[in-house]
N, C-alpha and C positions, 0 to 999 in steps of 0.2 A: 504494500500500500504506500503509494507516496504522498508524502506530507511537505507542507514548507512552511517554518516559522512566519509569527508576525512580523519580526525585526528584519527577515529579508525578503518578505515583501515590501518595505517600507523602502528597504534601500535600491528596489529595483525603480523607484517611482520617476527619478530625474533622468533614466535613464529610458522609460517608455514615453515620457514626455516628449522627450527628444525625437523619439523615433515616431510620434503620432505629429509633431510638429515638421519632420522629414515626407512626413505621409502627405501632409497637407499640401503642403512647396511641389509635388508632384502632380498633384489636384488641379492646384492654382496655373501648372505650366500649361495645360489642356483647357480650363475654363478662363485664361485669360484671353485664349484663340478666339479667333473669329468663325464660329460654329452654328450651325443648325442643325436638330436633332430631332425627330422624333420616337425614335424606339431604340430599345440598347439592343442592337447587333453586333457582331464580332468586328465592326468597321466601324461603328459608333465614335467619337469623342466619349462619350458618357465611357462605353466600354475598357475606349485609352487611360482612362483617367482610375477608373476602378481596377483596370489592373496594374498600373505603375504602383499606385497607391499599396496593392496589396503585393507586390514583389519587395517595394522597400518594409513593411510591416513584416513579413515573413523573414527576409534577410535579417534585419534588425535583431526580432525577436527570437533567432537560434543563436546571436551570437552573444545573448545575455547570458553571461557564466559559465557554467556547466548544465544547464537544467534540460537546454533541450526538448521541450516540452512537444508534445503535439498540436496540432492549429488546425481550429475548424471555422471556417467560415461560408459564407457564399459559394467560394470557388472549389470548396472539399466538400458540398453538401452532399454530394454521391458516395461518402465514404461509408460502409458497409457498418450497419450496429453492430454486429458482431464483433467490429474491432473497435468502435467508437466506446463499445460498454468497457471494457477493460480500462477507459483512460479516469483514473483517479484526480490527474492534476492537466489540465489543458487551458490553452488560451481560445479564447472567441473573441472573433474577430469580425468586424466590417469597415472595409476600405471606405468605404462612401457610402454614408447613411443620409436617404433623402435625393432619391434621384431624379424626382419630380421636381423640388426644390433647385438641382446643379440645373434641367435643363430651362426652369422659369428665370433662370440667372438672379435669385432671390439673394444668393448667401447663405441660407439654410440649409447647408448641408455639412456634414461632421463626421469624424473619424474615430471610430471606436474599436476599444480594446479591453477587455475583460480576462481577467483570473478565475480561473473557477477550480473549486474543489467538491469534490463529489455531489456536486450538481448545484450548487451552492455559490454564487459571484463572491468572491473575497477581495476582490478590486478592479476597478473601472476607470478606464480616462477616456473623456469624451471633448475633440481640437475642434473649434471651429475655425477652419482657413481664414477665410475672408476676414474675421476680427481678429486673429492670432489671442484667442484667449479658450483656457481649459479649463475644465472639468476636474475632480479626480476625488475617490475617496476609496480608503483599504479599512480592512477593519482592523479595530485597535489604534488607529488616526485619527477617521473623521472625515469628513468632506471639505475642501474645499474650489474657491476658482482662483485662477493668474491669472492675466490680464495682459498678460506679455511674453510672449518667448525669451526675450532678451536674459531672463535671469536664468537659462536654463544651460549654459555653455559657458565655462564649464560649473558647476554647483552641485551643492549636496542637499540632501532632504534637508536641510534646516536653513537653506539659504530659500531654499525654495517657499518653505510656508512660511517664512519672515517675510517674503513678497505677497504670498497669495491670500486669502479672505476667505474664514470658516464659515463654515454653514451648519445652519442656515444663516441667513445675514438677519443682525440685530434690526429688530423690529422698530419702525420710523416712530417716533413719538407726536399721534393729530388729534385736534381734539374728538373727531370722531372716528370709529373704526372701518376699516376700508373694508368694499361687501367682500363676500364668501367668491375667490374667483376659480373658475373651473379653466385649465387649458383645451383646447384638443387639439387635431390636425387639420392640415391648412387644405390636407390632400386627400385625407380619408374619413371625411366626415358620413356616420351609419347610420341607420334609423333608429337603433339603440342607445347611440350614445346621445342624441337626439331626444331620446326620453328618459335617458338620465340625467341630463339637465331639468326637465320640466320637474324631474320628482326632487334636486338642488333644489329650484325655485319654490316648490310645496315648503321647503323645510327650513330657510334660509331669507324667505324672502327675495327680494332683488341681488341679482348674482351680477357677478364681471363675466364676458368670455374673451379668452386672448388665443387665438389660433396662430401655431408654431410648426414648423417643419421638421421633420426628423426628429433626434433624440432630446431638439431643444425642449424638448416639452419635461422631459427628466430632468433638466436642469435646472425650470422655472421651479418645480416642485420643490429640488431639494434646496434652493433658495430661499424657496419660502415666499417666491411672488404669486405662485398658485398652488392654492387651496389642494385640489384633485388633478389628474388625468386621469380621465376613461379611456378605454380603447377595447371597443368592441370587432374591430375591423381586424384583419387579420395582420400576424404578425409574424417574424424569423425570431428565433433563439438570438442570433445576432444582433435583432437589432434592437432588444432587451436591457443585454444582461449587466455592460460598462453603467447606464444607466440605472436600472435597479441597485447595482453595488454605489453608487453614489447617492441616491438617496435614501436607503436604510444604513448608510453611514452618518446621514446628516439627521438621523432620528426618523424620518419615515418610513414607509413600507410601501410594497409592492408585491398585491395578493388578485389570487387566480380571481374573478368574478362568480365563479359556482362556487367553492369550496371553502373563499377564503384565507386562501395558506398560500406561502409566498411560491414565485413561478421556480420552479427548478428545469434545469440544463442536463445538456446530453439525452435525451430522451430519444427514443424508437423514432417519432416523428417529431421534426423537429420545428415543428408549427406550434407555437403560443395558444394559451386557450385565452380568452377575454380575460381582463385585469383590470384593477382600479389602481393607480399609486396616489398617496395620500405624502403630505408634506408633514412634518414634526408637529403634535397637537399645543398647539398655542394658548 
Protein backbone atom coordinates (compact mmCIF):
# COMPACT_ATOMS: atom_id res chain seq x y z
CA UNK A 1 0.00 0.00 0.00
CA UNK A 2 1.47 3.38 -0.75
CA UNK A 3 1.37 6.13 1.44
CA UNK A 4 2.85 9.62 1.43
CA UNK A 5 3.27 11.90 4.52
CA UNK A 6 1.67 15.35 5.01
CA UNK A 7 5.15 17.06 5.29
CA UNK A 8 5.91 15.86 1.68
CA UNK A 9 3.16 16.60 0.20
CA UNK A 10 3.51 20.05 1.56
CA UNK A 11 6.86 20.32 0.02
CA UNK A 12 5.84 19.20 -3.37
CA UNK A 13 3.56 22.35 -3.59
CA UNK A 14 6.12 25.14 -5.04
CA UNK A 15 7.14 22.61 -7.20
CA UNK A 16 3.59 21.68 -8.93
CA UNK A 17 2.85 25.37 -8.87
CA UNK A 18 5.46 25.71 -11.04
CA UNK A 19 4.68 23.02 -13.34
CA UNK A 20 0.80 24.05 -13.51
CA UNK A 21 2.19 27.66 -14.10
CA UNK A 22 4.58 25.91 -17.08
CA UNK A 23 1.19 24.32 -18.19
CA UNK A 24 -0.40 27.58 -18.52
CA UNK A 25 2.40 29.47 -20.68
CA UNK A 26 1.76 26.47 -23.10
CA UNK A 27 -2.16 27.30 -23.11
CA UNK A 28 -1.56 30.86 -23.55
CA UNK A 29 1.01 30.14 -26.67
CA UNK A 30 -2.12 28.55 -28.75
CA UNK A 31 -4.82 30.85 -27.20
CA UNK A 32 -2.91 33.83 -27.88
CA UNK A 33 -3.01 32.79 -31.98
CA UNK A 34 -5.28 33.95 -34.10
CA UNK A 35 -7.80 30.94 -34.15
CA UNK A 36 -11.38 29.69 -34.89
CA UNK A 37 -12.73 26.73 -33.45
CA UNK A 38 -15.52 24.90 -33.39
CA UNK A 39 -15.03 21.39 -32.08
CA UNK A 40 -11.96 19.72 -30.49
CA UNK A 41 -10.56 17.46 -33.30
CA UNK A 42 -7.09 16.04 -33.56
CA UNK A 43 -6.26 19.58 -35.72
CA UNK A 44 -8.08 21.79 -33.36
CA UNK A 45 -6.16 24.76 -31.41
CA UNK A 46 -8.36 23.60 -28.50
CA UNK A 47 -6.64 20.03 -29.01
CA UNK A 48 -2.83 21.80 -29.46
CA UNK A 49 -3.26 23.44 -26.41
CA UNK A 50 -4.77 20.42 -24.23
CA UNK A 51 -2.05 18.41 -25.35
CA UNK A 52 1.02 20.61 -24.92
CA UNK A 53 -0.54 21.49 -21.70
CA UNK A 54 -0.70 17.97 -20.63
CA UNK A 55 2.95 16.60 -22.15
CA UNK A 56 4.46 19.54 -19.80
CA UNK A 57 2.09 18.23 -16.62
CA UNK A 58 3.16 14.79 -17.40
CA UNK A 59 6.80 15.49 -17.94
CA UNK A 60 6.96 17.63 -14.82
CA UNK A 61 5.01 15.42 -12.63
CA UNK A 62 7.45 12.19 -13.15
CA UNK A 63 10.30 14.13 -12.44
CA UNK A 64 9.09 15.13 -8.80
CA UNK A 65 11.56 12.99 -6.61
CA UNK A 66 11.30 9.59 -6.72
CA UNK A 67 7.57 8.98 -6.52
CA UNK A 68 6.72 8.31 -10.00
CA UNK A 69 3.29 8.02 -9.57
CA UNK A 70 0.64 7.08 -12.17
CA UNK A 71 -1.40 9.97 -14.04
CA UNK A 72 -4.92 9.67 -15.15
CA UNK A 73 -6.52 12.17 -16.83
CA UNK A 74 -8.55 12.91 -20.04
CA UNK A 75 -6.00 11.49 -22.35
CA UNK A 76 -5.58 7.99 -20.07
CA UNK A 77 -9.32 7.74 -19.70
CA UNK A 78 -9.13 4.32 -21.62
CA UNK A 79 -6.80 2.81 -19.07
CA UNK A 80 -8.37 -0.59 -18.17
CA UNK A 81 -9.85 -0.65 -14.13
CA UNK A 82 -8.35 -3.59 -13.68
CA UNK A 83 -5.04 -1.72 -13.52
CA UNK A 84 -6.52 1.64 -12.58
CA UNK A 85 -7.84 -0.36 -9.13
CA UNK A 86 -4.42 -1.35 -7.85
CA UNK A 87 -3.27 2.57 -7.84
CA UNK A 88 -3.33 3.53 -4.17
CA UNK A 89 -1.47 6.94 -4.68
CA UNK A 90 -2.13 8.77 -8.21
CA UNK A 91 -2.34 12.15 -9.70
CA UNK A 92 -5.41 13.43 -11.61
CA UNK A 93 -5.09 15.54 -13.94
CA UNK A 94 -6.77 18.03 -16.48
CA UNK A 95 -4.68 20.10 -18.80
CA UNK A 96 -7.42 22.58 -19.74
CA UNK A 97 -10.57 22.79 -17.78
CA UNK A 98 -13.32 24.79 -19.50
CA UNK A 99 -13.18 24.29 -23.13
CA UNK A 100 -16.08 26.06 -23.94
CA UNK A 101 -14.78 28.95 -21.84
CA UNK A 102 -10.73 28.61 -24.02
CA UNK A 103 -12.84 28.76 -27.35
CA UNK A 104 -15.60 31.81 -26.19
CA UNK A 105 -11.85 33.54 -25.48
CA UNK A 106 -13.47 34.33 -21.89
CA UNK A 107 -10.30 33.56 -19.73
CA UNK A 108 -12.18 30.93 -17.89
CA UNK A 109 -10.21 28.23 -18.33
CA UNK A 110 -7.64 26.55 -15.61
CA UNK A 111 -5.27 23.90 -15.11
CA UNK A 112 -5.70 21.26 -12.79
CA UNK A 113 -3.86 18.84 -10.66
CA UNK A 114 -4.88 16.66 -7.87
CA UNK A 115 -3.39 14.09 -5.25
CA UNK A 116 -5.23 11.40 -4.53
CA UNK A 117 -5.00 8.66 -2.20
CA UNK A 118 -7.30 5.88 -2.06
CA UNK A 119 -9.95 7.75 -3.78
CA UNK A 120 -9.71 10.51 -1.52
CA UNK A 121 -8.02 14.38 -3.07
CA UNK A 122 -5.31 15.08 -0.55
CA UNK A 123 -4.23 18.09 -2.62
CA UNK A 124 -5.29 20.27 -5.47
CA UNK A 125 -3.85 23.24 -7.43
CA UNK A 126 -6.09 24.82 -9.77
CA UNK A 127 -3.79 28.04 -12.46
CA UNK A 128 -5.65 30.29 -14.13
CA UNK A 129 -3.51 31.44 -17.32
CA UNK A 130 -4.89 34.59 -18.31
CA UNK A 131 -4.63 36.07 -14.57
CA UNK A 132 -1.55 34.17 -13.50
CA UNK A 133 -3.14 33.43 -10.12
CA UNK A 134 -3.63 29.88 -8.16
CA UNK A 135 -5.56 27.99 -6.27
CA UNK A 136 -4.15 25.30 -3.94
CA UNK A 137 -4.98 23.59 -0.68
CA UNK A 138 -3.39 19.96 0.88
CA UNK A 139 -4.53 18.71 3.83
CA UNK A 140 -2.82 19.47 7.11
CA UNK A 141 -2.26 23.23 5.40
CA UNK A 142 -5.34 24.65 4.36
CA UNK A 143 -6.29 26.51 1.24
CA UNK A 144 -5.10 29.12 -0.04
CA UNK A 145 -4.72 31.69 -3.58
CA UNK A 146 -1.25 33.68 -5.08
CA UNK A 147 -1.95 36.08 -7.11
CA UNK A 148 1.35 35.94 -8.95
CA UNK A 149 3.66 33.57 -10.33
CA UNK A 150 6.55 35.77 -9.71
CA UNK A 151 7.04 34.37 -6.12
CA UNK A 152 7.33 30.95 -7.40
CA UNK A 153 11.06 30.75 -8.87
CA UNK A 154 12.92 29.94 -7.07
CA UNK A 155 10.94 29.50 -3.37
CA UNK A 156 9.93 27.33 -0.65
CA UNK A 157 6.52 26.56 0.97
CA UNK A 158 6.98 29.35 3.40
CA UNK A 159 7.93 31.85 0.98
CA UNK A 160 5.19 30.90 -0.93
CA UNK A 161 2.18 31.23 1.79
CA UNK A 162 3.94 34.58 3.06
CA UNK A 163 2.68 35.80 -0.48
CA UNK A 164 -0.46 33.85 -0.90
CA UNK A 165 -4.19 34.50 1.05
CA UNK A 166 -5.90 31.74 3.33
CA UNK A 167 -9.06 30.76 2.81
CA UNK A 168 -11.54 31.27 3.10
CA UNK A 169 -10.97 35.17 2.89
CA UNK A 170 -11.85 37.04 6.09
CA UNK A 171 -15.37 38.06 5.93
CA UNK A 172 -15.99 42.05 4.76
CA UNK A 173 -17.25 43.81 7.76
CA UNK A 174 -21.30 45.86 6.06
CA UNK A 175 -23.74 46.94 7.85
CA UNK A 176 -25.91 44.51 6.27
CA UNK A 177 -25.39 40.82 5.39
CA UNK A 178 -24.78 40.00 1.71
CA UNK A 179 -27.76 37.52 0.29
CA UNK A 180 -27.01 33.65 0.24
CA UNK A 181 -25.18 33.45 -3.28
CA UNK A 182 -25.25 30.37 -5.39
CA UNK A 183 -22.51 29.87 -8.22
CA UNK A 184 -23.19 27.75 -11.28
CA UNK A 185 -21.81 27.23 -14.92
CA UNK A 186 -21.64 29.74 -17.41
CA UNK A 187 -21.80 26.57 -19.98
CA UNK A 188 -23.96 23.99 -18.32
CA UNK A 189 -26.77 25.23 -16.98
CA UNK A 190 -29.72 21.99 -16.15
CA UNK A 191 -33.08 21.94 -15.27
CA UNK A 192 -32.08 20.74 -11.82
CA UNK A 193 -30.00 22.96 -10.97
CA UNK A 194 -32.59 25.37 -12.03
CA UNK A 195 -34.78 24.09 -9.34
CA UNK A 196 -32.26 24.14 -6.83
CA UNK A 197 -32.17 27.46 -6.94
CA UNK A 198 -35.85 28.16 -6.61
CA UNK A 199 -35.82 25.77 -3.57
CA UNK A 200 -32.32 28.58 -2.30
CA UNK A 201 -34.93 31.05 -2.90
CA UNK A 202 -37.84 29.16 -0.77
CA UNK A 203 -35.22 29.13 2.20
CA UNK A 204 -33.17 32.13 1.98
CA UNK A 205 -35.10 34.55 0.45
CA UNK A 206 -33.42 36.73 -2.32
CA UNK A 207 -30.21 34.86 -3.51
CA UNK A 208 -27.18 36.26 -5.73
CA UNK A 209 -26.30 34.19 -8.91
CA UNK A 210 -22.66 34.52 -10.21
CA UNK A 211 -22.03 32.03 -13.28
CA UNK A 212 -18.25 30.87 -13.74
CA UNK A 213 -16.55 28.70 -16.05
CA UNK A 214 -14.64 25.68 -15.36
CA UNK A 215 -13.38 24.90 -11.85
CA UNK A 216 -13.77 28.65 -11.08
CA UNK A 217 -16.76 27.83 -9.57
CA UNK A 218 -14.58 25.76 -6.66
CA UNK A 219 -12.67 28.41 -6.11
CA UNK A 220 -15.53 31.09 -5.51
CA UNK A 221 -16.68 28.46 -2.83
CA UNK A 222 -13.75 27.84 -1.17
CA UNK A 223 -13.22 31.74 -0.87
CA UNK A 224 -16.15 32.07 0.47
CA UNK A 225 -17.77 34.54 -2.39
CA UNK A 226 -20.29 31.74 -2.97
CA UNK A 227 -22.41 30.23 -0.66
CA UNK A 228 -23.17 26.75 -2.94
CA UNK A 229 -22.38 25.12 -6.22
CA UNK A 230 -24.66 22.70 -7.66
CA UNK A 231 -23.92 20.72 -10.44
CA UNK A 232 -26.20 18.42 -11.79
CA UNK A 233 -24.87 18.33 -15.25
CA UNK A 234 -22.40 15.96 -15.99
CA UNK A 235 -19.18 15.75 -14.86
CA UNK A 236 -15.12 13.88 -15.28
CA UNK A 237 -13.28 12.75 -12.17
CA UNK A 238 -10.81 15.38 -13.51
CA UNK A 239 -12.54 17.82 -13.53
CA UNK A 240 -13.51 17.59 -9.67
CA UNK A 241 -11.15 16.54 -7.77
CA UNK A 242 -7.88 19.60 -7.49
CA UNK A 243 -11.18 21.50 -6.68
CA UNK A 244 -12.82 19.44 -4.17
CA UNK A 245 -9.38 19.13 -2.28
CA UNK A 246 -9.33 22.94 -2.08
CA UNK A 247 -12.37 23.46 -0.78
CA UNK A 248 -12.69 20.88 2.14
CA UNK A 249 -9.29 22.36 2.82
CA UNK A 250 -10.75 25.66 3.31
CA UNK A 251 -13.43 24.19 5.70
CA UNK A 252 -16.10 23.10 3.15
CA UNK A 253 -17.30 20.02 1.45
CA UNK A 254 -18.02 18.50 -1.58
CA UNK A 255 -20.83 15.78 -1.21
CA UNK A 256 -22.53 13.25 -3.86
CA UNK A 257 -26.27 14.97 -4.26
CA UNK A 258 -28.01 11.31 -3.55
CA UNK A 259 -26.09 10.10 -0.77
CA UNK A 260 -24.53 12.99 0.78
CA UNK A 261 -20.99 11.67 1.21
CA UNK A 262 -18.02 13.27 -0.38
CA UNK A 263 -17.21 12.20 -4.22
CA UNK A 264 -14.55 9.77 -4.21
CA UNK A 265 -11.96 8.99 -7.20
CA UNK A 266 -10.69 6.11 -9.29
CA UNK A 267 -13.80 4.41 -9.64
CA UNK A 268 -15.01 1.74 -12.59
CA UNK A 269 -16.61 4.67 -14.33
CA UNK A 270 -15.28 7.43 -14.02
CA UNK A 271 -18.21 9.99 -14.45
CA UNK A 272 -19.32 12.17 -11.31
CA UNK A 273 -22.77 11.59 -10.00
CA UNK A 274 -24.59 15.18 -9.01
CA UNK A 275 -22.84 17.11 -6.10
CA UNK A 276 -23.47 20.20 -4.18
CA UNK A 277 -20.01 21.83 -2.73
CA UNK A 278 -20.87 24.09 0.00
CA UNK A 279 -18.25 26.99 1.38
CA UNK A 280 -17.12 26.99 5.25
CA UNK A 281 -20.44 27.46 7.57
CA UNK A 282 -20.39 31.14 8.53
Amino acid sequence: MTTISHELIHALIPALLRISRDAGKAILGVYGSDFAVEHKDDRSPLTLADRRSHEVITEGLLSLLDLRLPVLSEEGKNIPYEERRSWDLFWLVDPLDGTKEFIKRNGEFTVNIALIQRGNPLLGIIYIPVKDTFYFGAQGLGSYRLDSSEMLSPASLETTLGAATRLPLAPHVTPHPSPFTVVGSRSHMSTETEQFINTQEAAHGKIAFISAGSSLKFCLVAEGKADVYPRFAPTMEWDTAAGQAIVEQAGGSVLRADTGRPLIYNKENLLNPGFIARCQKK
